[in-house]
Residue frames relative to the residue before (quaternion, step in Angstrom):
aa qw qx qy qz dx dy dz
X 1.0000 0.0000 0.0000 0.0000 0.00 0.00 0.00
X 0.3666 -0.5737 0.6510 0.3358 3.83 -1.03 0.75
X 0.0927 -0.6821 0.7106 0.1456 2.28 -2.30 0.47
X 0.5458 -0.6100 0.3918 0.4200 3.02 -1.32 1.87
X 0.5689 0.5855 -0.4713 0.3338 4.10 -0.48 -0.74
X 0.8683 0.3441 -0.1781 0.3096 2.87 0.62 -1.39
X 0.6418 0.5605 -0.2063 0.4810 3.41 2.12 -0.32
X 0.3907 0.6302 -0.3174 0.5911 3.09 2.32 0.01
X 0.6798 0.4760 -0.2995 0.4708 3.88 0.79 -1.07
X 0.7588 0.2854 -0.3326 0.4818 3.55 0.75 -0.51
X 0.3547 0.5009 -0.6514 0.4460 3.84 0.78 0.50
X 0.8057 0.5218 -0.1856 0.2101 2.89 -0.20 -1.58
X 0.6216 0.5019 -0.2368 0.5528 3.26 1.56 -0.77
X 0.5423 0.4479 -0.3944 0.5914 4.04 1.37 -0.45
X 0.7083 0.4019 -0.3953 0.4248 3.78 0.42 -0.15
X 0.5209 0.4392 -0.4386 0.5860 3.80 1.37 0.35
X 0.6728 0.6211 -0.2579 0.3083 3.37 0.70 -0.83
X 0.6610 0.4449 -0.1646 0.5814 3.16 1.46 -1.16
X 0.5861 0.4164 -0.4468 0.5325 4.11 1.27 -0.25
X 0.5563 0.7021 -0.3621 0.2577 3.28 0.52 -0.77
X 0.7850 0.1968 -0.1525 0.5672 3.10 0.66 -1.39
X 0.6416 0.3634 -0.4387 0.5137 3.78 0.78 0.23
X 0.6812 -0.0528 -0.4619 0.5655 3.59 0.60 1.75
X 0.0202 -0.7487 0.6471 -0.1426 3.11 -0.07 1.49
X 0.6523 0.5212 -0.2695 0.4797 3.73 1.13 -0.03
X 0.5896 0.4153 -0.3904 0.5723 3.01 1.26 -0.41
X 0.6656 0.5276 -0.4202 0.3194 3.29 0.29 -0.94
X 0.6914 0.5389 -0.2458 0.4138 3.70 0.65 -1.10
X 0.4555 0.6030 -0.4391 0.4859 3.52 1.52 -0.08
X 0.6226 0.6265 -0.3354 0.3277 3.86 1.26 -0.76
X 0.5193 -0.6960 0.3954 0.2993 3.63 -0.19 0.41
X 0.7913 0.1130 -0.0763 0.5960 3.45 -0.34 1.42
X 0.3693 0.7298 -0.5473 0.1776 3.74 1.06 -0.33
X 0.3495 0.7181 -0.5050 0.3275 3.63 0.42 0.01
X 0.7788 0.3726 -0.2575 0.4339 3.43 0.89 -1.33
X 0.6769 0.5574 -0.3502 0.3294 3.07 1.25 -1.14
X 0.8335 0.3137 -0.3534 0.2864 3.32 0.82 -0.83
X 0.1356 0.6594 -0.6479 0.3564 3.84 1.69 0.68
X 0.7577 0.5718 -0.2791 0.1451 3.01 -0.05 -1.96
X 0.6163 0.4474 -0.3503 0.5452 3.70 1.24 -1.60
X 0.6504 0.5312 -0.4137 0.3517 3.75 0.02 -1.42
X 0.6108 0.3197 -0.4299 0.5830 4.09 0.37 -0.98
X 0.7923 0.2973 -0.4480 0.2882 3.54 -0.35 -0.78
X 0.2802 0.6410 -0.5096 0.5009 3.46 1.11 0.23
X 0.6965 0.6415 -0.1838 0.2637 3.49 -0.12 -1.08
X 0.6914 0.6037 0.2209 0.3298 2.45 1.24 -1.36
X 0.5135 0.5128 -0.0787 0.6835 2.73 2.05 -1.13
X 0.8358 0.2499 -0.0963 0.4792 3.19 0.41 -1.57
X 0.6353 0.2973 -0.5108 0.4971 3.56 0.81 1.40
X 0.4439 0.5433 -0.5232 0.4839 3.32 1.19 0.33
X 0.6447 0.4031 -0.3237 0.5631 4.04 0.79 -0.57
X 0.7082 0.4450 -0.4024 0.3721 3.66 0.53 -1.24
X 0.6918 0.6249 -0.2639 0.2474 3.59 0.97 -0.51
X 0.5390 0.5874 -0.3162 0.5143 3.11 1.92 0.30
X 0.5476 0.5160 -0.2947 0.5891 3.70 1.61 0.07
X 0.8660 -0.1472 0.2119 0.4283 3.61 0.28 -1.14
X 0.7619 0.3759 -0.0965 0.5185 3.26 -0.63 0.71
X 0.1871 0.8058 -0.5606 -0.0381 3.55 1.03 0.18
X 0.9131 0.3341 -0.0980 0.2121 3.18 0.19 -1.31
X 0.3893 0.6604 -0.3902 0.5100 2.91 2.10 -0.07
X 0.6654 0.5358 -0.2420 0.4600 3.87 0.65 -1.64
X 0.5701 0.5454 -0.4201 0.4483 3.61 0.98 -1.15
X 0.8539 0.2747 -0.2159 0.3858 3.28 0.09 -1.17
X 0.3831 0.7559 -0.3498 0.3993 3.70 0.85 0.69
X 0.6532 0.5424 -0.0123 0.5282 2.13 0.93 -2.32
X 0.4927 0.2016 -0.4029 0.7445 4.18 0.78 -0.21
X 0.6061 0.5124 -0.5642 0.2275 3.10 -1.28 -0.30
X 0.7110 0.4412 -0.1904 0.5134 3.26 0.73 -1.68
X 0.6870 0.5092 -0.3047 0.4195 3.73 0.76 -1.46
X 0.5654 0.5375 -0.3526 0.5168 3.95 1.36 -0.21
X 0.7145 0.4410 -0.2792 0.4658 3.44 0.75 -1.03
X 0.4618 0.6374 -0.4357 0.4366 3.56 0.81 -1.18
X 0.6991 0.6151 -0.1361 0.3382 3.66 0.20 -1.74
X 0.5730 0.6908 -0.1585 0.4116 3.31 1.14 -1.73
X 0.7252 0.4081 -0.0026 0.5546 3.01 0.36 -2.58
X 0.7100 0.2446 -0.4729 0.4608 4.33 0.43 -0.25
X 0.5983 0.6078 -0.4640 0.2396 3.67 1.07 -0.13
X 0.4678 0.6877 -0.2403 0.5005 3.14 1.83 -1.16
X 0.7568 0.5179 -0.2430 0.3163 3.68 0.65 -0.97
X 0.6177 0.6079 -0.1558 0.4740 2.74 1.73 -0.92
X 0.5874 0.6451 -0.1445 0.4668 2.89 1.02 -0.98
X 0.5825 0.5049 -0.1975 0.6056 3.59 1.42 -1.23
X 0.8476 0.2059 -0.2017 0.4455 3.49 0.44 -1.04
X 0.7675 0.2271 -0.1727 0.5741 3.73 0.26 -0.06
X 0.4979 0.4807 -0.6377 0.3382 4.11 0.51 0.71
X 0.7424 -0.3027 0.3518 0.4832 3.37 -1.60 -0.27
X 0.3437 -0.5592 0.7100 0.2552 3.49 -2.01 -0.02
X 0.5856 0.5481 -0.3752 0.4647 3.59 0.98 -0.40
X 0.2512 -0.8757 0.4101 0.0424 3.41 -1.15 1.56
């Protein structure tokens, strides 16, 4: 069975998706954005097997669906790391 919450998170997440890449220039002006925007796109991913996983594939998408929500994490930790670790080697 879907869930509405969960079919509400991936609207909402296709309306970041769709600003994103219509200011993809701005964004790249951000230092390191590379990671950040790995990070949205997996967690994109994510969303839409957390919804796709109520049609087909439960358990295959389930476990994706972590996968991606680990990696997502990874790639904003990495970013951070870029933008607010030390300069001292």
């Amino acid at each position: 069975m879907i869930n509405e919450g969960e079919v509400i998170l991936l609207i909402l997440a296709t309306g970041v998706l769709i600003w994103a890449l219509i200011n993809r220039k701005k964004i790249a002006t951000i230092p390191h954005s590379a990671y950040l925007k790995s990070g949205f796109y997996i967690l994109y991913v994510a969303f839409a097997c957390t919804v796709f996983e109520a049609l087909f594939w439960d358990t295959t998408l389930n476990i994706i669906e972590h996968i991606c929500y680990a990696l997502s994490m990874f790639f904003v930790l990495l970013w951070t790391c870029k933008m607010f670790g030390s300069d001292e080697s």
